[in-house]
NUMAR-767208 format. One record per residue (C-alpha): residue in one letter; x, y, z. Coordinates in steps of 0.02 Angstrom, whole numbers, padded with zeros to 5 digits, always signed. Layout:
BEGIN
AXYZ ...
# end
This chain:
BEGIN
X+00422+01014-00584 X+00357+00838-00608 X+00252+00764-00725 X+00133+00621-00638 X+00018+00644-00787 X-00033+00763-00926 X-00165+00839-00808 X-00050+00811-00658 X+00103+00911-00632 X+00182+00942-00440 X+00260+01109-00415 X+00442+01118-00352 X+00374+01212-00189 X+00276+01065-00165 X+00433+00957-00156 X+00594+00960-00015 X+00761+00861-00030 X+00875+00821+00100 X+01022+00724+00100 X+01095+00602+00250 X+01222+00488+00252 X+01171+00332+00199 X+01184+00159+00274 X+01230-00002+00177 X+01331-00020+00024 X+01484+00109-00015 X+01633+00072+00061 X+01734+00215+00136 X+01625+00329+00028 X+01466+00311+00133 X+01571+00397+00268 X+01613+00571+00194 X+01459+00568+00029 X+01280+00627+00090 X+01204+00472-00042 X+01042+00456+00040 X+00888+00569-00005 X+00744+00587+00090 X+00607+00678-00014 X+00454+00774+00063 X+00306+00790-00050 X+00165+00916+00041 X+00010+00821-00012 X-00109+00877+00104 X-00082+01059+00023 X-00056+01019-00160 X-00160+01098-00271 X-00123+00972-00395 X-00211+00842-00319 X-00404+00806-00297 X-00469+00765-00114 X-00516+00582-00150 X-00356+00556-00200 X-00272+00643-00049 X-00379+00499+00041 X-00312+00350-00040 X-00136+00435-00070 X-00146+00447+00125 X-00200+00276+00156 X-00059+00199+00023 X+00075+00286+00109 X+00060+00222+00270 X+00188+00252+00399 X+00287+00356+00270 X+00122+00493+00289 X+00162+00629+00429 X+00036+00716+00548 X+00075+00883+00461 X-00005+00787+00292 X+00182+00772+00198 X+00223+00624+00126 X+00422+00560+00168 X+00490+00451+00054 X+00686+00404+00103 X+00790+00313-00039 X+00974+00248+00014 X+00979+00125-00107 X+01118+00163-00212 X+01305+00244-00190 X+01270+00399-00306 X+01153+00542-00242 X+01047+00570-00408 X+01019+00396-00428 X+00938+00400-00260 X+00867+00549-00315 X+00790+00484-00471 X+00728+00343-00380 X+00638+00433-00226 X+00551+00512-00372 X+00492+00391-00466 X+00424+00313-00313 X+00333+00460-00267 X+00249+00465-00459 X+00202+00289-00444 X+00100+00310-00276 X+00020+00456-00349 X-00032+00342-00496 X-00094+00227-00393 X-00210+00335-00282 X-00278+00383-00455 X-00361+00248-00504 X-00525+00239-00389 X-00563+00062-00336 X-00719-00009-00392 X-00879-00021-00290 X-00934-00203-00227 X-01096-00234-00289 X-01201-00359-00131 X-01224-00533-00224 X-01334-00663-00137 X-01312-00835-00153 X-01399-00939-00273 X-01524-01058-00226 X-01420-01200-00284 X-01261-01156-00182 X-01391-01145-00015 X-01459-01314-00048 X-01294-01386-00066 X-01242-01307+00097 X-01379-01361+00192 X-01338-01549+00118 X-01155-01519+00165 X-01210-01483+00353 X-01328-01597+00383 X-01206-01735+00302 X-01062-01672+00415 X-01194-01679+00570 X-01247-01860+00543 X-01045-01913+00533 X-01052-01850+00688 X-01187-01888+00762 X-01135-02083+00727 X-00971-02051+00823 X-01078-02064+00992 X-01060-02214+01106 X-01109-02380+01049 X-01233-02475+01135 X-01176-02663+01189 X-01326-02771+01118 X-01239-02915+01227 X-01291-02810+01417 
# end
């Protein structure tokens, strides 16, 4: 099991492991150790989570979010497997802590009658600089 949060826990049928070998770092080692874990967390069906945060789980995850609604995280940072392991889950904790917090409504704000007037004094300075860039007349013809 994991813990996101006291109220929060995801069930180990929730979760799949794989291992691969992994690119990078290693030496001979990343030719005959599996290092890399790719982790599969079934959001879309946990019961763990609420549907709003489904949504913005979904929307935080990106490319890593599949059409069957799993969420594939893939860690190859490291030469030792439960490092990787360790580290695919905290990731996975961390995105569900941040599709917890809800994002806070925009309240509509209109602009003060101050900032308008110095707007409008803004444009029509700006027009009369260029209004003076015209052609000059010759007072000589």
């Amino acid at each position: 099991m994991l813990y996101v949060t006291d109220q929060i826990v995801i069930q180990d049928w929730e979760l799949s492991e794989s291992f691969m070998r992994a690119s990078g770092p290693g030496g001979q080692n990343v030719n005959k150790v599996s290092s890399a874990v790719e982790l599969r967390f079934e959001a879309e069906r946990s019961p763990a989570l609420a549907p709003a945060v489904k949504a913005r789980l979904k929307r935080l995850a990106g490319r890593r979010w599949t059409l069957e609604g799993a969420l594939v995280l893939q860690v190859d940072e490291t030469r030792s497997q439960a490092r990787n392991r360790e580290i695919a889950r905290e990731r996975l904790t961390d995105l569900i802590r941040q599709a917890l917090v809800a994002p806070r409504r925009r309240i509509a704000t209109k602009p003060t009658y101050g900032s308008q007037q110095r707007r409008m004094d803004a444009k029509t300075r700006r027009g009369s600089v260029k209004s003076l860039r015209g052609a000059v007349d010759d007072p000589e013809s």
